[in-house]
C-alpha positions as a Markdown table, in Angstrom:
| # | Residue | x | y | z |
|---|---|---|---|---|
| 1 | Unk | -33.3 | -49.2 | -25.9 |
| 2 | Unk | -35.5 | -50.3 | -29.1 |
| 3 | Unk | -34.2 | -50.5 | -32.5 |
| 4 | Unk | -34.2 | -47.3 | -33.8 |
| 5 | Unk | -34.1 | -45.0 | -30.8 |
| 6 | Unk | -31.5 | -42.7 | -30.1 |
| 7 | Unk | -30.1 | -41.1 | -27.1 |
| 8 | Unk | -28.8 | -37.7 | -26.2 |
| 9 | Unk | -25.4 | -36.9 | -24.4 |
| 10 | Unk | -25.2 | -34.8 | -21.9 |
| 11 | Unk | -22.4 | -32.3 | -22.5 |
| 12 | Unk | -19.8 | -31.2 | -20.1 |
| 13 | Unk | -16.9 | -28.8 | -20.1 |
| 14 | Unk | -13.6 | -30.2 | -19.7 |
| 15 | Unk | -11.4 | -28.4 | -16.6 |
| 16 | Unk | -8.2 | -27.8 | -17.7 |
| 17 | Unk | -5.3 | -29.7 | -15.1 |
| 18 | Unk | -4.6 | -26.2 | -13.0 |
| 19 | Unk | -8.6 | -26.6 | -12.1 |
| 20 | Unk | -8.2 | -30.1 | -10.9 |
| 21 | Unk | -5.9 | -29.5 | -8.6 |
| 22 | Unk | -5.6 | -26.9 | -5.7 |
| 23 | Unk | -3.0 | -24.9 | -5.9 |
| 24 | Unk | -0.7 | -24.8 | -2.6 |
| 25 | Unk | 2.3 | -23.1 | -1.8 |
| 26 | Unk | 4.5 | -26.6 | -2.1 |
| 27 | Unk | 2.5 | -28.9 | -3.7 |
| 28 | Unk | 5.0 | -29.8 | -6.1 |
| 29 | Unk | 7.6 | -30.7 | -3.4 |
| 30 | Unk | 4.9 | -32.7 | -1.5 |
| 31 | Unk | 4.3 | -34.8 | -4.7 |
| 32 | Unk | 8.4 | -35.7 | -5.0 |
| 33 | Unk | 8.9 | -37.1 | -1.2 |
| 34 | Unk | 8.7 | -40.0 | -0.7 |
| 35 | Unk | 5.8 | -41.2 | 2.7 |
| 36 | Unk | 8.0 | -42.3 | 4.9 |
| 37 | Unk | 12.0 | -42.7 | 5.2 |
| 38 | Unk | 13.6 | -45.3 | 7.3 |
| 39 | Unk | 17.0 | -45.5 | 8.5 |
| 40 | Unk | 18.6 | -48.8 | 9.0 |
| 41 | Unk | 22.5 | -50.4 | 9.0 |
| 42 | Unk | 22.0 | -52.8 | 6.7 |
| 43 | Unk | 22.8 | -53.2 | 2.7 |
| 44 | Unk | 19.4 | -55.8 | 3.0 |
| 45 | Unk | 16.1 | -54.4 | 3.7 |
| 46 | Unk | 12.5 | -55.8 | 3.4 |
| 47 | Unk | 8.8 | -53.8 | 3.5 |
| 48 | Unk | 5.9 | -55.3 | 4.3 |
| 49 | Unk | 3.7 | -51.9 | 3.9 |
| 50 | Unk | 3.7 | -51.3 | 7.9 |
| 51 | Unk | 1.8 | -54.8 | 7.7 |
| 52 | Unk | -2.1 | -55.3 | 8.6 |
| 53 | Unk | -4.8 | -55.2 | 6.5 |
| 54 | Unk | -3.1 | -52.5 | 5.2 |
| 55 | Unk | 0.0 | -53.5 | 3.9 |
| 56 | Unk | 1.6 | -55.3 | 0.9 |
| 57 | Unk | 3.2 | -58.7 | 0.2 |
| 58 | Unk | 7.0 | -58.9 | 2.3 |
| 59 | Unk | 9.5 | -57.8 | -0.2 |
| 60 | Unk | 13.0 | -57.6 | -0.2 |
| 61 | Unk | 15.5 | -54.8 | -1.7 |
| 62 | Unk | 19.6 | -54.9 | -2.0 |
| 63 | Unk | 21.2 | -50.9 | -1.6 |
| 64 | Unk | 24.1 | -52.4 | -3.9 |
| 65 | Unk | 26.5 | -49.5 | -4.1 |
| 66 | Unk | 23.1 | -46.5 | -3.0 |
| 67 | Unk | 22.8 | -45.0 | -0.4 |
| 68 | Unk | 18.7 | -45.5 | -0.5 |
| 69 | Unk | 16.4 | -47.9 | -2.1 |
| 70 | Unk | 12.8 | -47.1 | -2.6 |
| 71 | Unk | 10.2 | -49.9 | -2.2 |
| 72 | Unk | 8.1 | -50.6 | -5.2 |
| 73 | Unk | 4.9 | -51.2 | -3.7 |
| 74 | Unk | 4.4 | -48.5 | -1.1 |
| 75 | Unk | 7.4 | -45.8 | -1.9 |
| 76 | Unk | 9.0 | -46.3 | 1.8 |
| 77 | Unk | 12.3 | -45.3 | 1.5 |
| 78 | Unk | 14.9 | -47.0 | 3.1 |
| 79 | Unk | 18.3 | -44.9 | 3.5 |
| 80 | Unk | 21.8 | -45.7 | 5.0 |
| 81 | Unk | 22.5 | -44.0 | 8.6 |
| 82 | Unk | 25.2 | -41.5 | 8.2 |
| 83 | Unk | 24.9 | -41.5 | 4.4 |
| 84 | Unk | 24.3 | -38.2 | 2.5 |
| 85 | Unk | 20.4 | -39.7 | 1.6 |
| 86 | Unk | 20.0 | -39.4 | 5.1 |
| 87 | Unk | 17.8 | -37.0 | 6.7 |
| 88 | Unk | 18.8 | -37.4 | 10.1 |
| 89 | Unk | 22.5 | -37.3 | 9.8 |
């Protein structure tokens, strides 16, 4: 563009958030579980994102005194057989 030209934007209409997003019967519960929940024994639990090409870096998560812990990379849960967090019990 020379000195002294101008240009002309192009206007749009903005879509309001209800438009973005199609509207389902649970979509609200869908967006608050977690992917996946695992079940293990152990206070001590590492994620490695299901590993591959796909996955994330190995970390590692304490329960302390939960019942779950939620990795921060990938949103696995990981949950305490028998506790109340778990689905299965």
């Amino acid at each position: 563009m020379g000195r002294g030209q101008r240009f002309q934007c192009a206007r749009t209409e903005m879509q309001s958030p209800d438009d973005a997003m199609p509207e389902t019967e649970n979509s609200f519960e869908n967006v608050m579980n977690p992917p996946e929940v695992v079940a293990v024994e152990t206070e001590r639990v590492s994620c490695d994102g299901g590993g591959g090409a796909l996955g994330h870096p190995r970390v590692w998560y304490e329960m302390g005194d939960e019942d779950f812990v939620e990795c921060g990379y990938c949103d696995r849960r990981f949950v305490r057989k028998g506790s109340p967090a778990d689905p299965g019990a």
